[in-house]
Each structure stands twice: as C-alpha cells, then as structure tokens.
C-alpha positions as CSV (number, residue, x, y, z in Angstrom):
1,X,11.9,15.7,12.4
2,X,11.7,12.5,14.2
3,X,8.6,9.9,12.7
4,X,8.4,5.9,15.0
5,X,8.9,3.2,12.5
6,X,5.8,1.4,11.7
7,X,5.5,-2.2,12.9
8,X,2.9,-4.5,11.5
9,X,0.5,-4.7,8.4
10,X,-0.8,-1.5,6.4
11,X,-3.3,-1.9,4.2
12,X,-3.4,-1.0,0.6
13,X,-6.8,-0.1,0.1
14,X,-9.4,-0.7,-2.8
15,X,-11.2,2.5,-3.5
16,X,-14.8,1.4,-3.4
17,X,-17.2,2.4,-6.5
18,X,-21.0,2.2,-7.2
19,X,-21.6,-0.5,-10.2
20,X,-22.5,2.5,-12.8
21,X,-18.5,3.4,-11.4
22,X,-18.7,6.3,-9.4
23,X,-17.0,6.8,-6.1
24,X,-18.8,5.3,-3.6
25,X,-17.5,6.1,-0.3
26,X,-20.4,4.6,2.3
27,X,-18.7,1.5,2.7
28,X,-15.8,2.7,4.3
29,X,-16.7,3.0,7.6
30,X,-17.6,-0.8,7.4
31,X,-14.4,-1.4,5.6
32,X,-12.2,0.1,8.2
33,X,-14.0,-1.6,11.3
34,X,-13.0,-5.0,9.0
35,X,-9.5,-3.7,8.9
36,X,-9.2,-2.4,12.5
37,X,-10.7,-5.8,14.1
38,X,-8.1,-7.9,12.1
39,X,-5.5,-6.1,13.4
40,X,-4.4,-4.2,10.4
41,X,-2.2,-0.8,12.0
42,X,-3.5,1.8,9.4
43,X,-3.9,2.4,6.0
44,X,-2.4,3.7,2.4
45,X,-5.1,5.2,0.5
46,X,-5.2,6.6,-3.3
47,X,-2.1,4.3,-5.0
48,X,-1.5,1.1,-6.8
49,X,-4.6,-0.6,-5.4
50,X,-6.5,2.2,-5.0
51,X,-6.2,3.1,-8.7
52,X,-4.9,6.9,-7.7
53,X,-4.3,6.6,-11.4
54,X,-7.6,6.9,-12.7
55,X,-9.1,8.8,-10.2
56,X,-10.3,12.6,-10.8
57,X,-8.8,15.5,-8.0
58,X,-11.9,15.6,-6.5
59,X,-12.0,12.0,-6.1
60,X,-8.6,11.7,-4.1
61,X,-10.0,14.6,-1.8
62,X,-13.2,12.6,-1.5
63,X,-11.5,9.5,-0.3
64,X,-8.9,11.7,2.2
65,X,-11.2,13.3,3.8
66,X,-13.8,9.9,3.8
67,X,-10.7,7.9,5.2
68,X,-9.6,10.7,8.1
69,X,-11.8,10.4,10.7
70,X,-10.2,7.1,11.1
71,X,-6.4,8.1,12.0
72,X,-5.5,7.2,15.0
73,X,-2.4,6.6,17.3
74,X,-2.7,2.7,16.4
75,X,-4.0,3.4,12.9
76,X,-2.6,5.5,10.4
77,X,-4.1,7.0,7.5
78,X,-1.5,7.7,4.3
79,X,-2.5,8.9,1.4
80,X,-1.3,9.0,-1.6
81,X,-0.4,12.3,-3.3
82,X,1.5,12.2,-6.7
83,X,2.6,10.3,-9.2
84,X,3.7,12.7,-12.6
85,X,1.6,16.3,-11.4
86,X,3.6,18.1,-8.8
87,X,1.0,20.9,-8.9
88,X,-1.6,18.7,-8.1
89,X,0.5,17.4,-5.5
90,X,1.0,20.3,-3.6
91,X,-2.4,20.7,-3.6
92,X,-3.4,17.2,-1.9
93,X,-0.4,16.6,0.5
94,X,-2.4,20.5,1.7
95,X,-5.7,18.8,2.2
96,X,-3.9,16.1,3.8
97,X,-2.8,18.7,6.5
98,X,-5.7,20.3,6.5
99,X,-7.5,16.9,7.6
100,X,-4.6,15.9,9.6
101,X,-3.9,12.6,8.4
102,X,-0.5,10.7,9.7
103,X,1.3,10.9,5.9
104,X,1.7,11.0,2.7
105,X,3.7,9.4,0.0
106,X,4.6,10.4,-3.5
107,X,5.9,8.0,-6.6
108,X,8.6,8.6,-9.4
109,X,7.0,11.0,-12.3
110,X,6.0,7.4,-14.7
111,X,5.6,9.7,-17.6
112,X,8.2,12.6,-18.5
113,X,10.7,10.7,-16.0
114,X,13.1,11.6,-13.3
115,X,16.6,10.6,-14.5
116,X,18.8,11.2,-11.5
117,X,18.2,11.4,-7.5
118,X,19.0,15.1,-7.7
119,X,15.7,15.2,-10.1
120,X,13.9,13.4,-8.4
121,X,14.3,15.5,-5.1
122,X,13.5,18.8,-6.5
123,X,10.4,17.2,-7.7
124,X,9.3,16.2,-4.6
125,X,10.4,18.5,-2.3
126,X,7.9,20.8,-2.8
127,X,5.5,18.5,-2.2
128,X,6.8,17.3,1.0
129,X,6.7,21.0,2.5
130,X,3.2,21.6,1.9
131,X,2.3,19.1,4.9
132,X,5.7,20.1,6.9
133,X,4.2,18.2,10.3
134,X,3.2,14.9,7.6
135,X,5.2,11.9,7.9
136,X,6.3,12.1,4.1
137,X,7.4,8.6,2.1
138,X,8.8,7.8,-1.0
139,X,6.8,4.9,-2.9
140,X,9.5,2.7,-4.7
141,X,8.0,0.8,-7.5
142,X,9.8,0.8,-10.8
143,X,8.0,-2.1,-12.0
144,X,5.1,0.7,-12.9
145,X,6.7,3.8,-12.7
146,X,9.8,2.3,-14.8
147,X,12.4,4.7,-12.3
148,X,14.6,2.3,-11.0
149,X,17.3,4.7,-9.1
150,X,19.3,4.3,-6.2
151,X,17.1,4.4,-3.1
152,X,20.5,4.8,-0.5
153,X,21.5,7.4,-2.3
154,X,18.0,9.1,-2.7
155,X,17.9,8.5,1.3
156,X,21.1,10.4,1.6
157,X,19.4,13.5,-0.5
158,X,15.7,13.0,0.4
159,X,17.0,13.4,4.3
160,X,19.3,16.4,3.5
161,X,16.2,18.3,2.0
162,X,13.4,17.1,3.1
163,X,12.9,18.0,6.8
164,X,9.6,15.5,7.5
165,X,10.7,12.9,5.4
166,X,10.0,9.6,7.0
167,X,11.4,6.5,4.6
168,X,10.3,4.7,1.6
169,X,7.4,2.1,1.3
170,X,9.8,-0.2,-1.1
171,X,7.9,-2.3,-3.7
172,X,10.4,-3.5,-5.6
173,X,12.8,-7.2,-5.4
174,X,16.1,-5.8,-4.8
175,X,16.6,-7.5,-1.3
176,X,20.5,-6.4,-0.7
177,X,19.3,-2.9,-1.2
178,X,16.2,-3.1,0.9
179,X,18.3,-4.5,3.7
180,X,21.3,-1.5,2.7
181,X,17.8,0.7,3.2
182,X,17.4,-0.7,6.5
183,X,20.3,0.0,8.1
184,X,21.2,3.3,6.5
185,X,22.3,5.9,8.8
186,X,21.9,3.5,11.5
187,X,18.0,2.5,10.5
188,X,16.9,6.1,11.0
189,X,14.5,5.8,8.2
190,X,11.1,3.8,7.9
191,X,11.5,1.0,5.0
192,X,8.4,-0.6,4.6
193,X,8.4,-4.1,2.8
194,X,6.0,-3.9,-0.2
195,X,5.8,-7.1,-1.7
196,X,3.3,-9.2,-0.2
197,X,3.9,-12.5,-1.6
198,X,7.3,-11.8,-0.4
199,X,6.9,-11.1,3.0
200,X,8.7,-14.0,4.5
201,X,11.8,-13.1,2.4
202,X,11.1,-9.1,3.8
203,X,11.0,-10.6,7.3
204,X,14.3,-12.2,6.6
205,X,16.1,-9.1,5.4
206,X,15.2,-7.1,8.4
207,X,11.6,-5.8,7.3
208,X,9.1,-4.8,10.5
209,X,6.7,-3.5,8.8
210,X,4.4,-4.0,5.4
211,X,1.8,-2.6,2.8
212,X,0.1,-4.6,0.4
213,X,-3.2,-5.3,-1.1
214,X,-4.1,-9.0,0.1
215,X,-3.8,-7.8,3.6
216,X,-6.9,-6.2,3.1
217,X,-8.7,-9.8,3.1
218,X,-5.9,-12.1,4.2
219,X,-4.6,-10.3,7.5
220,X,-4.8,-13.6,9.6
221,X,-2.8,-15.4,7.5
222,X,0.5,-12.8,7.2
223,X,-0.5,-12.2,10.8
224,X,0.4,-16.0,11.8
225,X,3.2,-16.1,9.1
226,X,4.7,-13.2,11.2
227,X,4.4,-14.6,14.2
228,X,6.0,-18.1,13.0
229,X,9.0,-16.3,11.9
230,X,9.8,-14.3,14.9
231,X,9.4,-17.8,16.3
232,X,11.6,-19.7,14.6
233,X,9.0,-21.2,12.8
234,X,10.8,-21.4,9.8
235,X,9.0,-24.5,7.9
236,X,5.4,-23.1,9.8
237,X,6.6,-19.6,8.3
238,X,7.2,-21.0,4.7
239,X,4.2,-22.9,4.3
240,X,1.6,-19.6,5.3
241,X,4.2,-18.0,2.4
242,X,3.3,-20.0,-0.1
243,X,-0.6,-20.4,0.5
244,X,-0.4,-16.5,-0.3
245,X,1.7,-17.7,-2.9
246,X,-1.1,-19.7,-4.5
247,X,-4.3,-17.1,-4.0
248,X,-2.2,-14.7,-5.6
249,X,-1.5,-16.7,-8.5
250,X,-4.8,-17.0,-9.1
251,X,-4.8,-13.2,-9.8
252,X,-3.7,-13.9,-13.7
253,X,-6.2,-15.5,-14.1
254,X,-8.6,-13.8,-12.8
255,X,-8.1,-10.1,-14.2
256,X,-5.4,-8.8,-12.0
257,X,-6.4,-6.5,-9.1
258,X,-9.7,-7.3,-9.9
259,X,-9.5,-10.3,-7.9
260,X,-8.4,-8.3,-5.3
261,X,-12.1,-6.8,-5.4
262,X,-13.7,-9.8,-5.8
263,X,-12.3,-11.2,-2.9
264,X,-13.3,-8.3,-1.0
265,X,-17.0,-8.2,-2.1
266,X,-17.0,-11.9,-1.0
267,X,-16.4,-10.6,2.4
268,X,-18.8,-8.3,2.1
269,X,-17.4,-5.3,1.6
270,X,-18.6,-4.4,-2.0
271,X,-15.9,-2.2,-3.7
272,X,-17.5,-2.6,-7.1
273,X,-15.3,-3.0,-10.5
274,X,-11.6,-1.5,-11.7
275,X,-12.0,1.3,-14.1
276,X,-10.8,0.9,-17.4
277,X,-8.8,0.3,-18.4
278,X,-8.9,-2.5,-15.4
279,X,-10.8,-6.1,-16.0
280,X,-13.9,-6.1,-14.8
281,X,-14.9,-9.7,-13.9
282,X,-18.2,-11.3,-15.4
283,X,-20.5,-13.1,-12.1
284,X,-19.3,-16.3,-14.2
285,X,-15.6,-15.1,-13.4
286,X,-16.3,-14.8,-10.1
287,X,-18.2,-17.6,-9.2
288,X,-14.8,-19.5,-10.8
289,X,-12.9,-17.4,-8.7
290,X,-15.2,-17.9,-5.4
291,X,-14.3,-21.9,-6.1
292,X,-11.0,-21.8,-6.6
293,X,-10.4,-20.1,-3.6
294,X,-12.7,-22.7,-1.7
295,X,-10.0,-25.6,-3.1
296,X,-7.3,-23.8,-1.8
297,X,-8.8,-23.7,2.0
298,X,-8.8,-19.9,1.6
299,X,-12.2,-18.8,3.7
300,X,-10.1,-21.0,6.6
301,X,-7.7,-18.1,6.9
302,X,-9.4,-15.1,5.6
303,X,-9.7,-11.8,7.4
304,X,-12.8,-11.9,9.9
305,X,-15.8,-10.1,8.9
C-alpha cells in the first residue's frame, strides 16, 4: 500500500481539559480553525503532548472521534494508538477506522520493553491490521520510551509485515540515521522530523516534513525558517532556529509542557493544566512566563489567532 509523504508542519496537539481536569473537548473546533489558518497540514492527536499517557480509553475515543470531522485531503488527523497495551491498541487503531481518520501511530512498549526489531514487530503488527486502509507510523522516541533500536532495520521488517505501514515520525538526535531513514529503499517511507528545536538541522538532513508541539503556537515562525532554507537563507534560516531555541528554553523553567499550555491559553485557546503528575503553573508562573516571552519579541511571530 502506497501512502504520499507528508510535506509541511503537523501539529502535536495539547488535549484540552476543564480546570477541575476533565476532558474538555469544546474548544477544538476553535483550536483547529487556529491550526488550519496558520497553515498547519494536519494533526497528531493522543501522544507526547497530548498526554496519551494519562488519559483513560474512553478519553482517547473522545478526542478521535472530537478531532475527525476535521480530516481532510490537506489536513490529516493521526492519532495515537499505543504505547505498552496492545489489546487496547487494537481496539483504538478500530475506532480510528471506524471514524476514518488518515493514521495512526504506535510507540515502543516503555514498560515490559521490546528488546529486538523482531519483538517489536509482532507487537505491532496486530495493531496495524486492525485499520488495514490507515496510514500506520512508528513513533521513535527512546528518550521516553528508553527503546533505542535500529530504525533501518525495523524499516526493512515493519515493511515486510506490515502492508499499510507508512514510515516513522522520528523524535530522536541520531541525524546519520534519520538521513539513512530517508533514503531507504529509495525514500519509499515517510520520515517525519520530530524535534522541533532542531528543525533547521532536520531540513538539512533531508527532512520535508515535521511534528512538534510549538507548532501549535509558533507556526509562522518554522513557517518562515522553512522557507529561508529552501532559499538559501542560511544565516535568515539560523537565526528563526535559534529564537525557537530560546522560547523553548524557557520550558525548564517554566514546568515543562506546561508552558506549552500556557502559551496556548495566551492565544486563547484554553487547554487547561497537565495532569499529574505534570506541573501545573501558578497565575504568578504564568504571568512570569507571559513576560518573558514579551522580552523575547515572541507575540511578533506567534501563530495568528
């Protein structure tokens, strides 16, 4: 099965929550019109961001079958699937189908771990063939899941046994094996770069296309960086690098991902708090983190609202 390569930004998305921390899923048509008129191509619901890790079954349902209405040629809805319960996989990759969203995506097992590509395969093949029309992606990220194996030759299996299997959204620094990705099999699969504040050195290695969290509020500015580098922009294409640079060093500062929110809410589109055990920021925090951003020149290139 034959899946087009994704070109452009895909965003990671936030799932939104009420301030007593339930799922709170009226603000997404809001948030996708934010996402669609800054030009972001789709997005990757339920994972890192979207803290798939602490959300209930009936939660990840909620939010793929609150996201679907919005898939589209020229935006694609993924959602994330798995992470350690293949059973439970199975069962959402089904609903995915049954709501007809463009793909899905499934992470190393982070707990009882997969200790060879053979392992990993058989865990989620399975998966894969219960949305057999699905583009289906393998989410690389052993800084979390702590399965660091090797993605050419899990491209090799994956695309032996998995007939709808579409690529890999890589998050992880190895840039020789990202670019090996690439061009495997004569760049039949989709690699999508992962690593925002990287994007420039993605760019460089061959990446086309991207999914991160600070595209959800900072679209214009990896939207110009982009456009520098195909250029030749190289100095223009540096310096939009490293003003994501600095926002996201803020992020230490400010509770992690829960800047990410907070950023978001200052945009309007009011996600509410991580769940534990996630920081939730203090109106103090984020008052200090509304400023700092202000220093930085941030609103000047934020997404559009």
């Amino acid at each position: 099965m034959k899946f087009n390569h994704i070109t452009g930004l895909i965003a990671a998305t936030f799932s939104p929550f009420s301030p007593t921390g339930e799922l709170h899923t009226d603000i997404i048509p809001e948030y996708a019109r934010m996402l669609r008129i800054n030009g972001i191509k789709g997005v990757f619901i339920n994972g890192t961001t979207g803290e798939g890790a602490s959300l209930m079954f009936d939660e990840k349902k909620a939010l793929i079958a609150a996201w679907a209405p919005y898939q589209a040629p020229d935006f694609k809805v993924m959602a994330m699937v798995s992470g350690t319960s293949q059973q439970e996989g199975i069962a959402l990759a089904a609903y995915a189908r049954e709501h007809q969203l463009y793909g899905i995506a499934v992470n190393a097992p982070y707990y009882i771990k997969t200790g060879s590509v053979e392992a990993l395969v058989d865990f989620i093949r399975p998966i894969a063939a219960a949305a057999p029309e699905l583009a289906f992606y393998f989410y690389h990220i052993p800084i979390l899941t702590g399965v660091n194996l090797s993605m050419t030759s899990f491209l090799q299996q994956a695309g032996d046994a998995i007939p709808n299997f579409a690529g890999i959204k890589y998050t992880h620094n190895d840039l020789m094996e990202f670019n090996q990705c690439l061009r495997f099999d004569n760049y039949r699969y989709d690699i999508l770069w992962g690593w925002d504040e990287m994007l420039l050195a993605g760019l460089a290695m061959g990446a086309k296309g991207g999914v991160g969290s600070t595209y959800n509020f900072a679209a214009p500015l990896y939207h110009e960086l982009v456009l520098q580098f195909e250029a030749g922009n190289s100095e223009n294409a540096l310096a939009l690098q490293e003003k994501s640079i600095d926002f996201i060093a803020l992020y230490p500062r400010f509770g992690g991902a829960a800047a990410g929110k907070a950023i978001l809410s200052f945009l309007g589109i009011a996600a509410g708090d991580l769940r534990p055990p996630g920081k939730s920021l203090s109106n103090n925090q984020k008052n200090d983190l509304f400023s700092a951003l202000q220093s930085q020149g941030f609103f000047d290139y934020c997404a559009k609202v």
